[in-house]
C-alpha positions as CSV (number, residue, x, y, z in Angstrom):
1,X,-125.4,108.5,21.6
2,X,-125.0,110.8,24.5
3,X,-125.2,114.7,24.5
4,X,-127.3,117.9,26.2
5,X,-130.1,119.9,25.2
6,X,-129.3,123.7,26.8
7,X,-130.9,127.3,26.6
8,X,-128.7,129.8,26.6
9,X,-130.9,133.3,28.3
10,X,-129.1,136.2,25.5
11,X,-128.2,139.1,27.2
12,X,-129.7,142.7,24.9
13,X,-128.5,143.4,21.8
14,X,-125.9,140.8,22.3
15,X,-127.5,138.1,19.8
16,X,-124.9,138.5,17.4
17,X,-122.1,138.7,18.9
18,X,-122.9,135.8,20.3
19,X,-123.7,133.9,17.1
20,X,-120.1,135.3,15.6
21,X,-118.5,133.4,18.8
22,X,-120.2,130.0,18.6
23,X,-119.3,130.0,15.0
24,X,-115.6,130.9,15.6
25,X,-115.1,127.7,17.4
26,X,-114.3,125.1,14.3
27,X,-112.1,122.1,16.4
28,X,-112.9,118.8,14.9
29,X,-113.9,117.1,18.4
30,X,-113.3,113.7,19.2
31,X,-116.5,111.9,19.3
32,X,-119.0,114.8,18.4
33,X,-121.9,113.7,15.9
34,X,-123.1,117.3,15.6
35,X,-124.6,120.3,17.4
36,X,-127.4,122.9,16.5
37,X,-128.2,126.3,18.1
38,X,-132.1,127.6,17.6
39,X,-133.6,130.6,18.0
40,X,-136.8,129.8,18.7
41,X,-140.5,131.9,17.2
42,X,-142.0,131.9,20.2
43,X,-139.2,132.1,22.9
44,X,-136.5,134.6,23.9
45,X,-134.0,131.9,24.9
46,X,-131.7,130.0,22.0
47,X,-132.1,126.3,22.5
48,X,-129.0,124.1,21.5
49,X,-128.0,120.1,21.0
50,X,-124.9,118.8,21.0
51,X,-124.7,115.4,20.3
52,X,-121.4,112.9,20.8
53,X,-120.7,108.9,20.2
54,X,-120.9,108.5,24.0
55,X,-120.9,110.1,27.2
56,X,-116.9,109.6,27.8
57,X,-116.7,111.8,24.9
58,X,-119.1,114.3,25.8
59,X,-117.7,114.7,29.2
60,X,-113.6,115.0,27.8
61,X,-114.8,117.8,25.7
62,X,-116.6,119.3,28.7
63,X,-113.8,119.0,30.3
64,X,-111.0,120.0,27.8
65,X,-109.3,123.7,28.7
66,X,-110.4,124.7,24.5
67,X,-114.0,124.2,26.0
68,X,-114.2,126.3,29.0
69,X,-111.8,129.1,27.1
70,X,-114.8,128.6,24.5
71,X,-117.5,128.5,27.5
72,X,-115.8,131.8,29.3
73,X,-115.9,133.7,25.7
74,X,-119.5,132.6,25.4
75,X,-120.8,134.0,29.1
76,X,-119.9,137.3,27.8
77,X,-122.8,137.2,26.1
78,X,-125.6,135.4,28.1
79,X,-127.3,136.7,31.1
80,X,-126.8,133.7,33.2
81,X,-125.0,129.9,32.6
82,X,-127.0,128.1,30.4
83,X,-129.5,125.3,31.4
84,X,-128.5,122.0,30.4
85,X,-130.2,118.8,30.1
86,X,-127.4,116.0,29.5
87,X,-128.6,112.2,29.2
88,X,-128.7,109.2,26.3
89,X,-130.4,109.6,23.2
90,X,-132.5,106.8,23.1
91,X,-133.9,107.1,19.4
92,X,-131.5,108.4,16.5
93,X,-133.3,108.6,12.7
94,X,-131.2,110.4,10.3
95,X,-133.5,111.0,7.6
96,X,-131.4,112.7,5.1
């Protein structure tokens, strides 16, 4: 499995507005396993993971103009791009 960890710095008062665009997006993407957004106790930044089957699939949805209209919509509401960390997963447990 392949995908990012990312922060995502909030601009003021913009929390849910933000949440009310992440959750508009509902495309059924090739290849995604799933993806989480956190808001943290002890940190103003949300943390996120997206995961995918592989990285070919990770990196066509990067790519894909639905992501960056998606992407574009989302900056509105951050104070910078987002930090990402993108790389294998090298130990999967579903325990549910």
């Amino acid at each position: 499995m392949y995908g990012s960890i990312f922060k995502l710095k909030i601009k003021s008062g913009h929390q849910e507005e933000l949440l009310k665009t992440l959750k508009m997006d509902e495309r059924k993407l090739d290849g995604a396993i799933a993806w989480f957004v956190m808001d943290p106790d002890d940190n103003s930044e949300w943390i996120g993971v997206a995961v995918f089957d592989n990285k070919q699939s990770y990196i066509d949805n990067a790519n894909s103009p639905e992501q960056n209209e998606n992407f574009l919509k989302m900056m509105e509401h951050l104070e910078s791009e987002p930090t990402w960390t993108d790389g294998n997963f090298v130990i999967n447990q579903i325990v549910w």
